[in-house]
C-alpha positions, 0 to 999 in steps of 0.5 A, a space after each residue: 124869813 125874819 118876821 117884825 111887828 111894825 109896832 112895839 110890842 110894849 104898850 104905850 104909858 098911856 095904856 097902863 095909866 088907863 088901865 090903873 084908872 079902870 082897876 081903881 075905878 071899872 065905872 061906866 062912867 069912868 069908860 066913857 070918859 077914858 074911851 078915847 085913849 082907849 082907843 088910841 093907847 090899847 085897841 090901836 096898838 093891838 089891832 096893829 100888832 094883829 094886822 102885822 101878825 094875820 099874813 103868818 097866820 091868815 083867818 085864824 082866830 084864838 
């Protein structure tokens, strides 16, 4: 059986320039004013992947 994430497995550039800006800047401030790309570019497209990912490996956690 042939397995594929739904989603790509490269993050989207927004992922990247958030986490440029948090390296430049790791501020509360700059957090709370970024956390809606945060969001969007890093926690969605990861809990996407993990959800394509639980039905190979049901309750396990790393």
């Amino acid at each position: 059986m042939e397995y594929r994430c739904r989603s790509s497995p490269v993050p989207p550039p927004e992922a990247l320039v958030f986490y440029d800006g948090l390296e430049a800047d790791n501020s509360k401030a700059y957090w709370t004013d970024h956390r809606e790309t945060y969001e969007k570019a890093v926690r969605g497209p990861m809990v996407a992947l993990l959800d394509t990912l639980e039905p190979r490996a049901p309750g396990r956690s790393f």
